[in-house]
ZADO-1210 file (C-alpha; in nm, 4 decimals, padded with zeros to 6 digits):
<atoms>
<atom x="-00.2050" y="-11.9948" z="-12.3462" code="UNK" pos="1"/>
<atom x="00.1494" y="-11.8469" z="-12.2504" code="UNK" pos="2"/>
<atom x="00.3364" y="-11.9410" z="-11.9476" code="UNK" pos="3"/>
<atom x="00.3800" y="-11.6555" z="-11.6655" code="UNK" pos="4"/>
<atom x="00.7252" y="-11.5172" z="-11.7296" code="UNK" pos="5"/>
<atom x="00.7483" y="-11.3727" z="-11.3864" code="UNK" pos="6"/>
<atom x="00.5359" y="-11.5691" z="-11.1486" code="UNK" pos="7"/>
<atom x="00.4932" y="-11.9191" z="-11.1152" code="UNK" pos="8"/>
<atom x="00.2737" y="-12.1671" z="-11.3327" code="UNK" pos="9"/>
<atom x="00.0536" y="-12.2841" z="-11.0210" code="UNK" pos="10"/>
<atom x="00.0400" y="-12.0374" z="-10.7017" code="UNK" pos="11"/>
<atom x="00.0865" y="-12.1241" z="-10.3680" code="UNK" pos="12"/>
<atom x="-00.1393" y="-11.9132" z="-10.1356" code="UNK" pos="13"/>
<atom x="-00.0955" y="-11.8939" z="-09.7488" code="UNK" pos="14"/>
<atom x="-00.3621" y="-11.7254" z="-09.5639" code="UNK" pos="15"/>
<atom x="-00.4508" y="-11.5809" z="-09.2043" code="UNK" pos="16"/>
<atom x="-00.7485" y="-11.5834" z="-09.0269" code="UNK" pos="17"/>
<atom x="-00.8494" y="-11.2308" z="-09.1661" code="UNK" pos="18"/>
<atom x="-00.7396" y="-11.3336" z="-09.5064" code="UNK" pos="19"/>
<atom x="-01.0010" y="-11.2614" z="-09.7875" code="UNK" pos="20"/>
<atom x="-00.9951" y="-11.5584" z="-09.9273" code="UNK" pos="21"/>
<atom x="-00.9967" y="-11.5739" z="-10.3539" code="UNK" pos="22"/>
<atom x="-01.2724" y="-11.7286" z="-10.5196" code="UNK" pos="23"/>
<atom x="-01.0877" y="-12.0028" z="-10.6795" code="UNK" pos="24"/>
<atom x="-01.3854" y="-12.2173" z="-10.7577" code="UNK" pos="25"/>
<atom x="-01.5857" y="-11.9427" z="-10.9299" code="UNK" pos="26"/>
<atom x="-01.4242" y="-11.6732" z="-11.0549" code="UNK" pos="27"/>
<atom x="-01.7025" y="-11.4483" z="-11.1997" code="UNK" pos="28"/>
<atom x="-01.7321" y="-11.4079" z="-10.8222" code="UNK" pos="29"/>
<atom x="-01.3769" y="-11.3238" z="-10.7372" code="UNK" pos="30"/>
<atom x="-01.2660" y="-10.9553" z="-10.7620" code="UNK" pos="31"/>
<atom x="-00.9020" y="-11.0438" z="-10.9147" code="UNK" pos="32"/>
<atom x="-01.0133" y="-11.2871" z="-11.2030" code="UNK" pos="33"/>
<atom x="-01.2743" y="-11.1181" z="-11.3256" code="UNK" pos="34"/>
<atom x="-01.2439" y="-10.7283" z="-11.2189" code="UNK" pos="35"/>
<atom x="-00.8738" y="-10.6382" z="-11.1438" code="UNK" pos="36"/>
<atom x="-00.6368" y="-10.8703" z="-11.3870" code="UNK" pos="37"/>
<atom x="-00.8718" y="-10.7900" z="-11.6902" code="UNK" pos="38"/>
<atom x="-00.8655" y="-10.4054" z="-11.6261" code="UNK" pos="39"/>
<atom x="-00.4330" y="-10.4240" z="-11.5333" code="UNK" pos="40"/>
<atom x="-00.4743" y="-10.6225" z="-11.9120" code="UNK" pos="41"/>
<atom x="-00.6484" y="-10.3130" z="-12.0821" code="UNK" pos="42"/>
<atom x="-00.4452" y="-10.0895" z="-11.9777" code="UNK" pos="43"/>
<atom x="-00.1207" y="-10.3193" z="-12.0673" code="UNK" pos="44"/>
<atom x="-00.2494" y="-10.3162" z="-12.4748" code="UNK" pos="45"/>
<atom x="-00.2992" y="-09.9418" z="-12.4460" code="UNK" pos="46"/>
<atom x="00.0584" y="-09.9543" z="-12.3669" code="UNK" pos="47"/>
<atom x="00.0349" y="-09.8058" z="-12.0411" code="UNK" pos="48"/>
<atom x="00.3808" y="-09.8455" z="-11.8846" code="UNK" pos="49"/>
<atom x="00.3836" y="-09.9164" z="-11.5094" code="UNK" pos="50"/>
<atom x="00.7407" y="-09.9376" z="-11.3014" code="UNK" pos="51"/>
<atom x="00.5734" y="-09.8859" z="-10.9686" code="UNK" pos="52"/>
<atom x="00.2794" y="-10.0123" z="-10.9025" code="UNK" pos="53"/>
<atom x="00.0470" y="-10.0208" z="-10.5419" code="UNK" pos="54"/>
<atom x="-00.2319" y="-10.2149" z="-10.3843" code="UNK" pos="55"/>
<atom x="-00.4222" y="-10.0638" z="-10.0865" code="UNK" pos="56"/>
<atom x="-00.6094" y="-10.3777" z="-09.8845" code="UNK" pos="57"/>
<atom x="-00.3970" y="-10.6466" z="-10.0895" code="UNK" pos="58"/>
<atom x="-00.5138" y="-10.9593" z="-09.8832" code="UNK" pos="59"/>
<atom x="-00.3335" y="-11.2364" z="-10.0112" code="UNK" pos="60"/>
<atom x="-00.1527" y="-11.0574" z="-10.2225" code="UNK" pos="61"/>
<atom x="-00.3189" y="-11.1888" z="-10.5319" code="UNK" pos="62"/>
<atom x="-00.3332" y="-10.8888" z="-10.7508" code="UNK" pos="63"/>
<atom x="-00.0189" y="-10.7574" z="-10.6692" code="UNK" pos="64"/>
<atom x="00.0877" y="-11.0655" z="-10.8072" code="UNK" pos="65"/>
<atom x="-00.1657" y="-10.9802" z="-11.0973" code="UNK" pos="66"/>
<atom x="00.0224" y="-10.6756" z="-11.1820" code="UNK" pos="67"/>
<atom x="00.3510" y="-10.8516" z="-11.1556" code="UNK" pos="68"/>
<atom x="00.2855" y="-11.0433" z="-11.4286" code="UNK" pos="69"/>
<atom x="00.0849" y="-10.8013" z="-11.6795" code="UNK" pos="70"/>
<atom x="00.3248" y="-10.4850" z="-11.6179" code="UNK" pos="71"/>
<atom x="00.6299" y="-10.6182" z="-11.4742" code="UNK" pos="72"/>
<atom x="00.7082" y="-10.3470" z="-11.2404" code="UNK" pos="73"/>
<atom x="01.0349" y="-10.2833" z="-11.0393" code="UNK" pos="74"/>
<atom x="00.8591" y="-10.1974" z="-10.7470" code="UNK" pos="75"/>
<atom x="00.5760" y="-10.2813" z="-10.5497" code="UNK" pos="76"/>
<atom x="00.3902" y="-10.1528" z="-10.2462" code="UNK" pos="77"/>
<atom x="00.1350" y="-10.3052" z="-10.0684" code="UNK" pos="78"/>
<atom x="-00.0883" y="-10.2012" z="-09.8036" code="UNK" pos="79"/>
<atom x="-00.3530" y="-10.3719" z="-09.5196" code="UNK" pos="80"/>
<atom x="-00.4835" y="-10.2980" z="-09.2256" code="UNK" pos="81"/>
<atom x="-00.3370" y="-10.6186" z="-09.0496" code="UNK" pos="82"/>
<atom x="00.0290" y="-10.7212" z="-08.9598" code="UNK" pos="83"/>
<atom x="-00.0441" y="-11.0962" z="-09.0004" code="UNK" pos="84"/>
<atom x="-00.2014" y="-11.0262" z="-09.3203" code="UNK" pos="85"/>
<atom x="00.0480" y="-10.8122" z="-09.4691" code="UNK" pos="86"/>
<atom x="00.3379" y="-11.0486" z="-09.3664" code="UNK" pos="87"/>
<atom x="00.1547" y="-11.3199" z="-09.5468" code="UNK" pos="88"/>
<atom x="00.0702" y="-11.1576" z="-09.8104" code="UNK" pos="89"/>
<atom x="00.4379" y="-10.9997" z="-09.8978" code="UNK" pos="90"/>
<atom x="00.5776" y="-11.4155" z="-09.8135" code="UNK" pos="91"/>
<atom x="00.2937" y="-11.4994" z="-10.0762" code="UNK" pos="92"/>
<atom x="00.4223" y="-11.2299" z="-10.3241" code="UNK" pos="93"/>
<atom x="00.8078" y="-11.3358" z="-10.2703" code="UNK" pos="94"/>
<atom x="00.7542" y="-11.6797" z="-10.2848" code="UNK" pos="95"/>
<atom x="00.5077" y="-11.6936" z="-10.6132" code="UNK" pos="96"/>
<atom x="00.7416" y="-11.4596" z="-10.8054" code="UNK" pos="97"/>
<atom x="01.0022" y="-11.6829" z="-11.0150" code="UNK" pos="98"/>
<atom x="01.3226" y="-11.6324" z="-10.8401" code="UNK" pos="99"/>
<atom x="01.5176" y="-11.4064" z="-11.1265" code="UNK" pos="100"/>
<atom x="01.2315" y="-11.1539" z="-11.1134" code="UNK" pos="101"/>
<atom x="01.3914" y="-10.7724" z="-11.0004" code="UNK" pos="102"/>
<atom x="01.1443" y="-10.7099" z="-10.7917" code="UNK" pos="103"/>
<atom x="01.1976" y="-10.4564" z="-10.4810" code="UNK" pos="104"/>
<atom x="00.8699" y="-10.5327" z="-10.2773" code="UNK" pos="105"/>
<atom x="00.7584" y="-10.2391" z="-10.0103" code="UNK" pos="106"/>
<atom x="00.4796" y="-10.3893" z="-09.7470" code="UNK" pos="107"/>
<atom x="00.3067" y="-10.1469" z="-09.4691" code="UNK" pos="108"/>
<atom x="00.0795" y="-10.2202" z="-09.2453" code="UNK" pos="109"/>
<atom x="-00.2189" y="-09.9133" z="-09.1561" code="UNK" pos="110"/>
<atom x="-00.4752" y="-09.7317" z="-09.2649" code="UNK" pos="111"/>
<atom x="-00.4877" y="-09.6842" z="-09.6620" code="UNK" pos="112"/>
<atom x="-00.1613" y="-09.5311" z="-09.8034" code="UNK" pos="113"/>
<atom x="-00.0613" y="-09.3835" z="-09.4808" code="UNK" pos="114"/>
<atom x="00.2096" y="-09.7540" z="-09.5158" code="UNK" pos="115"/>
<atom x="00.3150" y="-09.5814" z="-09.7645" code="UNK" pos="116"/>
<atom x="00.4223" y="-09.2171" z="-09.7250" code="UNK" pos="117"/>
<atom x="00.7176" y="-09.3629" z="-09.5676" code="UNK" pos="118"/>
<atom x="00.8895" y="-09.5402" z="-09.8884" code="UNK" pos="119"/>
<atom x="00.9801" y="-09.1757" z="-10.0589" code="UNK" pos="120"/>
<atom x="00.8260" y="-09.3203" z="-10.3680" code="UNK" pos="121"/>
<atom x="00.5646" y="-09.2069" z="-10.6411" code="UNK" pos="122"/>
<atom x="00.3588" y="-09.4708" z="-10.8265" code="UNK" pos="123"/>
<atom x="00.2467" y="-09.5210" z="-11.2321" code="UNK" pos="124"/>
<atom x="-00.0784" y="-09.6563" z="-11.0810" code="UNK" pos="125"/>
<atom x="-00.2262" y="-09.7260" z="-10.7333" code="UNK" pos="126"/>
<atom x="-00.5321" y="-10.0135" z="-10.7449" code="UNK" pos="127"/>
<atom x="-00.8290" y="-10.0323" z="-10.4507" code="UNK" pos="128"/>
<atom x="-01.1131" y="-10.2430" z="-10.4139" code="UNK" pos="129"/>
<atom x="-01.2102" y="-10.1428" z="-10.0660" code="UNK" pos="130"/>
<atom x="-01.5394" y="-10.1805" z="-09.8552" code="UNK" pos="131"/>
<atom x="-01.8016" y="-10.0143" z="-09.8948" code="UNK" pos="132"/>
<atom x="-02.0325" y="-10.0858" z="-09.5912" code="UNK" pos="133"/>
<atom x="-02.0233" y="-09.8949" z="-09.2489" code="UNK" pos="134"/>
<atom x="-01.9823" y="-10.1715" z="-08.9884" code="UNK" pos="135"/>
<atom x="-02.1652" y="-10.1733" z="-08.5836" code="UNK" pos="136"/>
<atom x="-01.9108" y="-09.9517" z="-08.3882" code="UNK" pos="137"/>
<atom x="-01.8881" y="-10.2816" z="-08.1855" code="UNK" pos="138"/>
<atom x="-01.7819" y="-10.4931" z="-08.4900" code="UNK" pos="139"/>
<atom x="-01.4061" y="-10.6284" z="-08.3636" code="UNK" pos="140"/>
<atom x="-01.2281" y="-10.6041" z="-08.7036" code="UNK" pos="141"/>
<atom x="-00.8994" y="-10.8022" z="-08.5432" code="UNK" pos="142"/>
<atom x="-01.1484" y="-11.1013" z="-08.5747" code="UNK" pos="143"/>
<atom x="-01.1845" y="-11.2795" z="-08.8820" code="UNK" pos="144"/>
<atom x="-01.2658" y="-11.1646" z="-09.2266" code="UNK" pos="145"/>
<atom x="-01.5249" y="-10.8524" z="-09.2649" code="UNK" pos="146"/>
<atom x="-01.4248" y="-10.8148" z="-09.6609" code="UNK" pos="147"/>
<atom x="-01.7145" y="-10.5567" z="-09.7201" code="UNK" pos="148"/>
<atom x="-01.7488" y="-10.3826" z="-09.4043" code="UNK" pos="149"/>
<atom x="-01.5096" y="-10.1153" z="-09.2088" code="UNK" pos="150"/>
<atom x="-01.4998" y="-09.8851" z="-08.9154" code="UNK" pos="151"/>
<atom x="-01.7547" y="-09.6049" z="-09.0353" code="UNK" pos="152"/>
<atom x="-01.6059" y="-09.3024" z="-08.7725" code="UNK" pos="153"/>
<atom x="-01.3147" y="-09.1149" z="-08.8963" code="UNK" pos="154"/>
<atom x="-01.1782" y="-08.7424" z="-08.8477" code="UNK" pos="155"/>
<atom x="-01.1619" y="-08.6642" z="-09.2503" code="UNK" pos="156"/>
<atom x="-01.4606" y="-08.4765" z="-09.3697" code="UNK" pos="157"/>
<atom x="-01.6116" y="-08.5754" z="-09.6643" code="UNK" pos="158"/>
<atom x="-01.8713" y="-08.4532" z="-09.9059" code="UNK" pos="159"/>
<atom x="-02.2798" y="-08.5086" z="-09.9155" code="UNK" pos="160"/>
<atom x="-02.2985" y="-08.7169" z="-10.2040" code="UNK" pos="161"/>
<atom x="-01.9812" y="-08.9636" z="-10.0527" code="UNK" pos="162"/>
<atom x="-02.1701" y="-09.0260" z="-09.7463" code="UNK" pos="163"/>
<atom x="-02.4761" y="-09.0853" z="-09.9375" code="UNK" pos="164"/>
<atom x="-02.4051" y="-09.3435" z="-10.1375" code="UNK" pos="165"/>
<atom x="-02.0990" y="-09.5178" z="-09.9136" code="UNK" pos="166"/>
<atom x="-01.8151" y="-09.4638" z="-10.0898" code="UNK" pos="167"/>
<atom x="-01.5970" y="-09.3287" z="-09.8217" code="UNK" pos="168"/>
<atom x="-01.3160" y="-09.5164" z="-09.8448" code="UNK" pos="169"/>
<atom x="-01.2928" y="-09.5173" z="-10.2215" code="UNK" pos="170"/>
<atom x="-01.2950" y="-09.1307" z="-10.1974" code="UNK" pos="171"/>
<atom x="-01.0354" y="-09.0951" z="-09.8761" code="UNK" pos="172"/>
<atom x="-00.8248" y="-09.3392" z="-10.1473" code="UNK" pos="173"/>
<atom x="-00.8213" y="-09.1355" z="-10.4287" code="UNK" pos="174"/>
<atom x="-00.7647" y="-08.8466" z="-10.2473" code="UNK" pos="175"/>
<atom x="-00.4540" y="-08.9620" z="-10.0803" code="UNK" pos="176"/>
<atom x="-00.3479" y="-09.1012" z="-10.3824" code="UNK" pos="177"/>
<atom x="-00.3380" y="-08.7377" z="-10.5666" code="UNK" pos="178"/>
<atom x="00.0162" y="-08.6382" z="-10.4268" code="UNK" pos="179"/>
<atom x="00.1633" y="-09.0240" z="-10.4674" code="UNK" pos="180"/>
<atom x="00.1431" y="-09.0432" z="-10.8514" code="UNK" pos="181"/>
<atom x="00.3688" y="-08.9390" z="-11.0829" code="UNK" pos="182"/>
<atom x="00.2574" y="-08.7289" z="-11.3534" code="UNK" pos="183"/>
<atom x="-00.0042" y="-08.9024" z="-11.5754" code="UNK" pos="184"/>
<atom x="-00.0345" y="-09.1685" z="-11.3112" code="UNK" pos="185"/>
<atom x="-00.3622" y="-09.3129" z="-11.2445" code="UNK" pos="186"/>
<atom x="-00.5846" y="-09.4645" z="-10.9514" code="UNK" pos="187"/>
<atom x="-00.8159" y="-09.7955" z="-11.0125" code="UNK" pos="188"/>
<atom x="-01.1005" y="-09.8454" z="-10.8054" code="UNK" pos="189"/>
<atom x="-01.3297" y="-10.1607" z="-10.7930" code="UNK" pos="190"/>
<atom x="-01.6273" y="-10.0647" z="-10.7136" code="UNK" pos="191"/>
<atom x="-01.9714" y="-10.2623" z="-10.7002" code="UNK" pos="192"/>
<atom x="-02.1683" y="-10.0470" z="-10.8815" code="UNK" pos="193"/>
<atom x="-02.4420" y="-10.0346" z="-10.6782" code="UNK" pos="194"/>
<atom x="-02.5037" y="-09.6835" z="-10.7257" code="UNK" pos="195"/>
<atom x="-02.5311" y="-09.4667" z="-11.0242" code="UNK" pos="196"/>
<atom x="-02.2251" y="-09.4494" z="-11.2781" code="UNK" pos="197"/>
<atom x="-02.2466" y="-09.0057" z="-11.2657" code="UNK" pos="198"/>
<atom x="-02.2134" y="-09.0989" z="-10.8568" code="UNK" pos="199"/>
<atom x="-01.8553" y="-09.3009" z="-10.9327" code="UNK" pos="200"/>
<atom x="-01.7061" y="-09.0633" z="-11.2056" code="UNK" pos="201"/>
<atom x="-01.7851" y="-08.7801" z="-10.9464" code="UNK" pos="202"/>
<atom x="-01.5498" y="-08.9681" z="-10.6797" code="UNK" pos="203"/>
<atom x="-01.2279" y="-08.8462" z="-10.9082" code="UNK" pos="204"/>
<atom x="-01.3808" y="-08.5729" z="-11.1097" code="UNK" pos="205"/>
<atom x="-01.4470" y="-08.3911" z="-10.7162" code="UNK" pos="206"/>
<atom x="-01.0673" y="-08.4355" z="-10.6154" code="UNK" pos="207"/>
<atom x="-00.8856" y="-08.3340" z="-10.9855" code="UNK" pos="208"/>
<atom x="-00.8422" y="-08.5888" z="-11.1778" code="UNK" pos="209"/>
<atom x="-00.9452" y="-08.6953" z="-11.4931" code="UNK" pos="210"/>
<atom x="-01.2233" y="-08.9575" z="-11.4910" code="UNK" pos="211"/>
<atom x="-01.3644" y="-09.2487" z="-11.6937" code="UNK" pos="212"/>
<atom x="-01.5046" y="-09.6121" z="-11.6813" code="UNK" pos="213"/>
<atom x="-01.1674" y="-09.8507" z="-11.7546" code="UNK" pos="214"/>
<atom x="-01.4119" y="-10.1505" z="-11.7536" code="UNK" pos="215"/>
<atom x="-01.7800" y="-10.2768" z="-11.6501" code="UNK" pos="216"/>
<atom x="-01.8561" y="-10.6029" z="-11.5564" code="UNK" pos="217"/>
<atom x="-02.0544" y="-10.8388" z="-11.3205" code="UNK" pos="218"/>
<atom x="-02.0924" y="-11.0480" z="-11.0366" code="UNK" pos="219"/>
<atom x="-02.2749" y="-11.2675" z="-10.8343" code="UNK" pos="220"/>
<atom x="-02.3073" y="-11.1000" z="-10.5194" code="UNK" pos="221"/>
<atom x="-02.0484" y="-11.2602" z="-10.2435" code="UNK" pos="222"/>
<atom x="-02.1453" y="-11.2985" z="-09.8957" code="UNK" pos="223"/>
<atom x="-02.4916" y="-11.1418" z="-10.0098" code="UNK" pos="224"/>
<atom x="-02.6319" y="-11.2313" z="-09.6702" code="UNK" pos="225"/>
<atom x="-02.4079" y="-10.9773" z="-09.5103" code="UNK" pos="226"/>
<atom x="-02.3856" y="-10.7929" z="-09.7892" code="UNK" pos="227"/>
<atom x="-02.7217" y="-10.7132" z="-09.9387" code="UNK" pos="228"/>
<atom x="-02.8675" y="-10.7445" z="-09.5574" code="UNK" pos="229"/>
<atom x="-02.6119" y="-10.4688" z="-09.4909" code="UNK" pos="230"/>
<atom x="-02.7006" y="-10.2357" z="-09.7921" code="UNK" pos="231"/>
<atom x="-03.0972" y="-10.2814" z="-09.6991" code="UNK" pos="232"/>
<atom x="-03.0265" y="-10.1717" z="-09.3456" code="UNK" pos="233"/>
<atom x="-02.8766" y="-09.8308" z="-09.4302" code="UNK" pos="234"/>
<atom x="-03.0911" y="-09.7868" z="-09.7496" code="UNK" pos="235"/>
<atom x="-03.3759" y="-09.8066" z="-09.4878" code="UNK" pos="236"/>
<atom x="-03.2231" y="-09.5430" z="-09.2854" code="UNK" pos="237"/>
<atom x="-03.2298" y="-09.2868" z="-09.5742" code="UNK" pos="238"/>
<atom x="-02.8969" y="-09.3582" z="-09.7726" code="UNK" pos="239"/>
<atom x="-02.8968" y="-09.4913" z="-10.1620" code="UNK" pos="240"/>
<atom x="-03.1289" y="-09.5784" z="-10.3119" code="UNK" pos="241"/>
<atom x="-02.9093" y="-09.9041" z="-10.3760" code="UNK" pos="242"/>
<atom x="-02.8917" y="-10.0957" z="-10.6765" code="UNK" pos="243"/>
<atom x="-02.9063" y="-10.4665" z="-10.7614" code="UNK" pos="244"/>
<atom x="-02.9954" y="-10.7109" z="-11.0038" code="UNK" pos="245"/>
<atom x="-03.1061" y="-11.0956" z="-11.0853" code="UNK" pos="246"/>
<atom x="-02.8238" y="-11.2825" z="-11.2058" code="UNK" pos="247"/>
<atom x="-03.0543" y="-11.3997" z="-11.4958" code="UNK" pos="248"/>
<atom x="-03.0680" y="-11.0322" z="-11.6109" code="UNK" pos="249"/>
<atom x="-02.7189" y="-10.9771" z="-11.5599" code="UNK" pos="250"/>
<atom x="-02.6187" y="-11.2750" z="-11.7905" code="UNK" pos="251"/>
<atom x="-02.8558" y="-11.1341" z="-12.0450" code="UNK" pos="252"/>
<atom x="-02.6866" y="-10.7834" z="-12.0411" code="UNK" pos="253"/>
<atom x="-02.3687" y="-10.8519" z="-12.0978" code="UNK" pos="254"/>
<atom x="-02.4242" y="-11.1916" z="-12.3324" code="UNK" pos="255"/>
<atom x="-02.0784" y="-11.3608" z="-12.3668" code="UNK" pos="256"/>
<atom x="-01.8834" y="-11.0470" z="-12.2982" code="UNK" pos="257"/>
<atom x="-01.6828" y="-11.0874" z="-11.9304" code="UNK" pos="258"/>
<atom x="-01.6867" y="-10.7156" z="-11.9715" code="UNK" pos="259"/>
<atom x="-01.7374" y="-10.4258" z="-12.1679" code="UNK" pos="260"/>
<atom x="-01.4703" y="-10.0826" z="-12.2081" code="UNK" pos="261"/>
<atom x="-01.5736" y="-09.7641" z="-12.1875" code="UNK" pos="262"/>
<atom x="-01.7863" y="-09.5265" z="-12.0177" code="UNK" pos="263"/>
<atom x="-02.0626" y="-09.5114" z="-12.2842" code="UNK" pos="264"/>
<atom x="-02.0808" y="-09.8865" z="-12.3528" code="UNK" pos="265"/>
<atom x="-02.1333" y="-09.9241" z="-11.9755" code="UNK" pos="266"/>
<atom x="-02.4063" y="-09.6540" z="-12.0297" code="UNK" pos="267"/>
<atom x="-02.5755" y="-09.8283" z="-12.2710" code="UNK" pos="268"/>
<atom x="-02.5928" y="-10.1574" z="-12.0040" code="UNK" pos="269"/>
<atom x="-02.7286" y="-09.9822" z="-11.7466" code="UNK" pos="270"/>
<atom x="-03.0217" y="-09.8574" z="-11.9261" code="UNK" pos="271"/>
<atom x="-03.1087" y="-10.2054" z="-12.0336" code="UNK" pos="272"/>
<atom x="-03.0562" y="-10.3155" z="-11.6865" code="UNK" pos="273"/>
<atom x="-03.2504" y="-10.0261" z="-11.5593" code="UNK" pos="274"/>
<atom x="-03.5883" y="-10.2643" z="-11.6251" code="UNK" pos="275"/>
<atom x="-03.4806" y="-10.4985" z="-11.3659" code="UNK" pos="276"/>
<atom x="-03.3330" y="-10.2753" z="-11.0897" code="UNK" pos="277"/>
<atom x="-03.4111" y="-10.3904" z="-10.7026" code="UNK" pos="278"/>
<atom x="-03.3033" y="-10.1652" z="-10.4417" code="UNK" pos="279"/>
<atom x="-03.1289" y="-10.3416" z="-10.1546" code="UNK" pos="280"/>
<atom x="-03.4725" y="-10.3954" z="-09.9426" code="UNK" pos="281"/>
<atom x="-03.5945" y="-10.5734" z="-10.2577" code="UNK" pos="282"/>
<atom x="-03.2954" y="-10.7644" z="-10.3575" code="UNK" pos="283"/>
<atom x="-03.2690" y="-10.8405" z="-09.9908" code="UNK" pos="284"/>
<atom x="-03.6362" y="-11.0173" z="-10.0148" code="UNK" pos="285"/>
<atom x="-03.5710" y="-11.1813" z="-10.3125" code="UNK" pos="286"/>
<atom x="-03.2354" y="-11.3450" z="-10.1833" code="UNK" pos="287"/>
<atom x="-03.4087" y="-11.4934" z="-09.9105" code="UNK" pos="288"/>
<atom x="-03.7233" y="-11.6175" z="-10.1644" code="UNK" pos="289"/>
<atom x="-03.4223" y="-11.8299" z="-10.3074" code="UNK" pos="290"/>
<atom x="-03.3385" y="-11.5843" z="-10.5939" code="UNK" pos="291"/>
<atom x="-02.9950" y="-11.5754" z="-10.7154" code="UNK" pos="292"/>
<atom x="-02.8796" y="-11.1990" z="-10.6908" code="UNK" pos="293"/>
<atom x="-02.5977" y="-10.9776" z="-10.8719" code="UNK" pos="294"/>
<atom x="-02.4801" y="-10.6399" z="-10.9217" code="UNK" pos="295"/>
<atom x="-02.2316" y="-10.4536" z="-11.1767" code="UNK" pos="296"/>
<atom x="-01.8445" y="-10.3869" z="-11.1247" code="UNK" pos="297"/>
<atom x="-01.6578" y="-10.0306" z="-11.2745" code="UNK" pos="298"/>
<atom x="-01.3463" y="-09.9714" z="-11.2917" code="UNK" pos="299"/>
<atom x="-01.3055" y="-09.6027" z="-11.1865" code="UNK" pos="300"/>
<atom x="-01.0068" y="-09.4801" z="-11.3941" code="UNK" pos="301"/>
<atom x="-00.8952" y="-09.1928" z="-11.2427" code="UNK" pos="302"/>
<atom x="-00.5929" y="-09.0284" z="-11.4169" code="UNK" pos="303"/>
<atom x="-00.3970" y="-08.7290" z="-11.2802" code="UNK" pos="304"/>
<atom x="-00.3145" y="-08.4798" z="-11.5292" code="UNK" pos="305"/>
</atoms>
């Protein structure tokens, strides 16, 4: 394997309290190793050229770093909700990134881009992998890490199908995103495909762009406690259906592929997978039965034209 040419051989992480903390042990389960740097590599051998790149909710500041070192971009903006986070993360970034690097590194603290409409600068690509699940008004998000859960009341109105299947944030993203890109640019979003694929190309299809699968992938669910407890709660109050799987049938899917490309080999996946589908009450019973439990990853691609 090749050295980094513009981070460091071994990374040094600092974290805060509300730091999402990388899945260094296992990283089918960690959304950088086995989601975000494989997709930033796709695009890289398509020959995708990317001089300013963007991470919304960068946490440690792991795949900024990511993108460092596939696209080597001059500039860098990243984005989270917390101070403490973002100063760590941007100290993380500075430090990790060998010392000769050009790198001019833009770090905002709020709500999505709004960090960012500030800097005066457009973007090649913008990446996302935000939460998905409506949190208890009452939930103190200054305290500790809530990874898959955020503040569900905001002022933007969004359509039927967004609320439906909790994707808010991944829409409010790519919308925001639209008049941030240069031309051709493009938005990634991670999403746990819990829902159908149709549902996730509509995200970026509904606000302009030009949509398609980059990647499709696995995991074991993280947190799934919180997680699949939290997607059973709202699927019983009338949202979803959600979708999950066993891991066994998950493994079988996707053989010794980490991934597959496209939107019709993912397709093809989900149809096999279809014979094993639990919604979130049922995956929620079967977690606590002792079953090991997964879902699917995409990779919205959404391109501006």
């Amino acid at each position: 394997m090749d050295r980094p040419a513009a981070i460091k051989d071994t990374l040094l992480l600092g974290m805060t309290d509300r730091s999402y903390l990388p899945k260094a042990e296992d990283p089918r389960s960690d959304w950088v190793a086995s989601v975000a740097a494989p997709s930033f590599r796709l695009l890289a051998r398509q020959g995708i050229r990317v001089e300013n790149f963007c991470t919304i909710g960068t946490g440690t500041g792991l795949d900024a770093l990511a993108a460092i070192e596939i696209f080597r971009p001059g500039k860098v903006g990243i984005t989270d909700i917390h101070a403490d986070v973002i100063e760590q993360a941007q100290h993380n970034i500075l430090e990790n990134t060998l010392p000769d690097y050009p790198l001019h590194l833009l770090a905002g603290t709020g709500d999505l881009l709004s960090p960012m409409t500030r800097s005066d600068v457009s973007f090649d690509l913008i990446y996302e992998n935000l939460p998905n699940i409506p949190a208890d008004e009452e939930l103190r998000l200054e305290e500790g890490q809530n990874s898959s859960t955020f503040i569900a009341s905001r002022e933007e109105a969004l359509p039927a199908f967004v609320s439906q299947y909790l994707i808010s944030l991944h829409y409010l993203a790519i919308e925001q995103a639209y008049p941030m890109l240069n031309h051709g640019g493009r938005v990634l979003s991670s999403i746990g495909a819990r829902i159908p694929l149709d549902i996730i190309l509509k995200l970026s299809r509904s606000l302009g762009y030009d949509s398609s699968l980059l990647l499709y992938t696995w995991k074991v669910q993280s947190e799934p406690e919180d997680v699949i407890g939290g997607y059973a709660a709202w699927e019983k109050q009338g949202l979803g259906p959600f979708r999950f799987y066993p891991v066994k049938a998950l493994h079988n899917a996707f053989g010794p592929r980490a991934y597959v490309d496209g939107t019709d080999d993912a397709r093809d996946i989900d149809h096999y997978l279809s014979y094993y589908e639990l919604s979130a009450v049922e995956a929620y019973e079967a977690l606590r039965a002792g079953q090991s439990i997964g879902h699917t990853v995409a990779m919205l691609e959404s391109v501006k034209p």
